[in-house]
C-alpha positions in Angstrom: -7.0 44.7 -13.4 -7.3 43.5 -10.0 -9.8 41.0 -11.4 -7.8 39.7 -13.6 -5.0 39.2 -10.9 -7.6 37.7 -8.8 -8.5 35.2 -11.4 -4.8 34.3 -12.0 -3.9 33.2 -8.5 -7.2 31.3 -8.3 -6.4 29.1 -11.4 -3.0 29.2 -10.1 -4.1 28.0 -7.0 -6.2 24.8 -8.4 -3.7 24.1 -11.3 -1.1 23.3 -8.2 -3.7 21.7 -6.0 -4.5 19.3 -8.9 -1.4 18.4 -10.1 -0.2 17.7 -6.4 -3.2 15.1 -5.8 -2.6 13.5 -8.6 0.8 12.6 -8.1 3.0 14.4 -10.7 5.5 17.0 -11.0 6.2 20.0 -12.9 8.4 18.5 -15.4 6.0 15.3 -15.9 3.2 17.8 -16.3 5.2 19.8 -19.1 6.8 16.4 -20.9 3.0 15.5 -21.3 1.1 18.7 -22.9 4.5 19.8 -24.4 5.5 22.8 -22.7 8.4 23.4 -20.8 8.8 23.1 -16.7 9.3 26.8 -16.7 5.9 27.4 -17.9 4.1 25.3 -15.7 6.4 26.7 -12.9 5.0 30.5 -13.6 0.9 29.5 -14.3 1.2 27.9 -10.8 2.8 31.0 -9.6 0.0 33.4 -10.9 2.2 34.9 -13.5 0.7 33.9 -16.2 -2.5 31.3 -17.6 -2.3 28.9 -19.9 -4.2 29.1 -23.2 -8.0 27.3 -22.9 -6.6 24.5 -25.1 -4.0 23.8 -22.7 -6.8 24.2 -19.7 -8.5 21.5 -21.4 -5.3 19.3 -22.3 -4.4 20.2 -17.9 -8.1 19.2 -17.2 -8.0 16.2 -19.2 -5.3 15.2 -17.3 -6.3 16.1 -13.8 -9.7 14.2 -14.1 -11.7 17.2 -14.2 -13.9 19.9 -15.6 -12.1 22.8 -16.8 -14.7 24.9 -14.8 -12.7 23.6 -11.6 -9.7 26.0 -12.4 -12.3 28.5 -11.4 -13.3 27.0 -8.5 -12.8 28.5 -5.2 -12.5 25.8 -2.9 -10.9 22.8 -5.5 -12.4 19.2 -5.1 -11.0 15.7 -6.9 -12.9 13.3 -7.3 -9.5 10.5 -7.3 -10.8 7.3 -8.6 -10.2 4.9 -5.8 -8.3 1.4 -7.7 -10.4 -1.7 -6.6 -8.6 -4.2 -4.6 -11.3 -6.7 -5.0 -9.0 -9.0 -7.6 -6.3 -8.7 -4.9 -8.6 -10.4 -2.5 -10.1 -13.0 -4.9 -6.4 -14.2 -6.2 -5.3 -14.1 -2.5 -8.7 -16.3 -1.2 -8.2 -18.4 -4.5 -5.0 -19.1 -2.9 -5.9 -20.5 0.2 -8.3 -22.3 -1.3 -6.0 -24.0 -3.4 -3.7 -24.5 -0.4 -6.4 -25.8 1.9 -7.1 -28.6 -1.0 -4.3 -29.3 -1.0 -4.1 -30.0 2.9 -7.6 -32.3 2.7 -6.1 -34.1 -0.4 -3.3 -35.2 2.2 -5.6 -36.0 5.0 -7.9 -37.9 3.1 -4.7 -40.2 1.7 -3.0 -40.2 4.7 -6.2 -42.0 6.3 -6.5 -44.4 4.0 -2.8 -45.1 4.2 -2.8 -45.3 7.9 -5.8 -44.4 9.3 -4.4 -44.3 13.3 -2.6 -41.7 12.5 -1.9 -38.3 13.6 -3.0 -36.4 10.5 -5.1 -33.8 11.8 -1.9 -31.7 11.9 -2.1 -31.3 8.3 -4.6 -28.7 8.5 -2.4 -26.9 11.4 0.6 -26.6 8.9 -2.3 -25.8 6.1 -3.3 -22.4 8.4 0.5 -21.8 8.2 1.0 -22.3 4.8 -2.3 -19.9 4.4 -0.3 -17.1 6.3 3.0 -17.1 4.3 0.7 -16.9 1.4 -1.1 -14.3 2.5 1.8 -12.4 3.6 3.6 -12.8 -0.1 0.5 -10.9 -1.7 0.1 -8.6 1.5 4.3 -7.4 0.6 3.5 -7.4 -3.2 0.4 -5.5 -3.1 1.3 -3.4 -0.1 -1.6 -4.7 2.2 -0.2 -3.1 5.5 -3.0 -4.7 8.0 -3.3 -8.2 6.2 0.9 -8.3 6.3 1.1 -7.3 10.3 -1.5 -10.4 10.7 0.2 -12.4 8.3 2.8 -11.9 10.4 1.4 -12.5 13.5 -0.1 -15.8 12.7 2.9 -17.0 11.2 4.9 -16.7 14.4 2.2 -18.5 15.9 1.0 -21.1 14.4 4.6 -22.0 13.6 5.4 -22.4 17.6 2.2 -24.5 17.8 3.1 -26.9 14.9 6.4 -27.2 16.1 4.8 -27.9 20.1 2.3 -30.7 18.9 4.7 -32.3 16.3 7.6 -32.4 19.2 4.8 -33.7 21.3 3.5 -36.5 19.6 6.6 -38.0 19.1 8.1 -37.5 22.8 4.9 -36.9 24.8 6.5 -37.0 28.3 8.7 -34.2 27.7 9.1 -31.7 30.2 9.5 -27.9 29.9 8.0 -28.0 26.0 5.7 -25.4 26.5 8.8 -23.0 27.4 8.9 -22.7 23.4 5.9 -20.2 23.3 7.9 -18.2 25.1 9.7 -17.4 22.1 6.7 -15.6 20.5 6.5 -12.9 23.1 10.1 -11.2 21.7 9.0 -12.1 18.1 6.0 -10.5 18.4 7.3 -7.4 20.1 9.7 -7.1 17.1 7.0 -7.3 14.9 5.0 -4.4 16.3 8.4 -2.3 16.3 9.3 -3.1 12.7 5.7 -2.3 11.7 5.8 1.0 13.6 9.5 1.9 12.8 8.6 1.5 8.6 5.3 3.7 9.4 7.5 6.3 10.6 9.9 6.0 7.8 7.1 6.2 4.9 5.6 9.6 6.5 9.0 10.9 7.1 10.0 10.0 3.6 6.7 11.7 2.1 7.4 14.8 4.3 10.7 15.5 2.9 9.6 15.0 -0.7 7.5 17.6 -0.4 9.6 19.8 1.1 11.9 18.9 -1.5 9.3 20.0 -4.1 8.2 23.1 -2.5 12.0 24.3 -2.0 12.1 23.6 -6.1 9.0 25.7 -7.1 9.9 28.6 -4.7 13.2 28.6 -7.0 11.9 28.1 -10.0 9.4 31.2 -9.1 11.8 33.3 -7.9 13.7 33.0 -11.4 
């Protein structure tokens, strides 16, 4: 008997571990192997186990072996999703951007070839930046936003220093506008900081949310 009680809670145990670290909740679970909430409430509560069809339709949908309800110590193996085609759409991008910049350079030589042009490929490392920093939002690339970011604020205070410049070279007190990146960038690194806190404060109180639901669901 106490075996048996034993081997409850373990299952138990790795039947709430599982479903945890893959993301869903008790009502998902049930919706998809067609039992009720209740049901999956009381096998993760040790008061009952699911038929061996159903540990195969739960191990199916955990990823695993069914001998890992058994388990003492529970392991997932969570396939990690490749970002690989995130990078190669983002690099194809830029390239795409930076032809366009020596396109422009090259016609803006033969046009007039005194000219200034070399800024073209300034304004092209810009351009490359708010690119980046589209995909980075989309595809929730934290690091490669922050730098997005960063080199935005930049390179957007250099454009604007050597195109002023070129056109009114004598003009004193220009360099006062890189000034302006100090506060920008500060604000940066508090946003960036201030939504990190938010997230993990968010993902604490869903799961206290969820463990206040299953401790009332148990206790019925």
């Amino acid at each position: 008997m106490d075996n048996n009680i034993e081997i409850n809670q373990k299952i138990a145990k790795n039947l709430l571990y599982y479903r945890k670290a893959v993301g869903l909740t008790q009502a998902e679970v049930a919706e998809k192997i067609h039992y009720s909430d209740k049901s999956v409430s009381k096998w993760e509560s040790g008061n009952g186990v699911p038929d061996v069809y159903t540990l195969v339709q739960l191990a199916q949908l955990y990823g695993v072996d069914i001998n890992a309800f058994l388990e003492d110590k529970p392991i997932v193996h969570k396939p990690t999703p490749s970002r690989w085609p995130h990078f190669f759409i983002m690099l194809l991008s830029i390239g795409i951007v930076w032809l366009v910049a020596v396109f422009s350079f090259v016609l803006a030589e033969m046009i007039k070839p005194d000219g200034t042009w070399w800024l073209i490929y300034l304004y092209a490392v810009l351009a490359s930046a708010i690119v980046l920093l589209v995909y980075a939002a989309i595809w929730k690339h934290r690091i490669i936003n922050f730098l997005s970011v960063t080199t935005i604020i930049w390179m957007a205070l250099v454009c604007c220093y050597l195109t002023v410049w070129m056109f009114e070279p004598d003009l004193t007190g220009l360099w006062c506008i890189f000034l302006l990146g100090v506060p920008l960038q500060i604000l940066e690194v508090l946003w960036t900081f201030f939504r990190t806190l938010l997230r993990r404060q968010k993902r604490i109180s869903t799961a206290k949310a969820e463990q206040t639901t299953e401790e009332e669901k148990s206790a019925e």
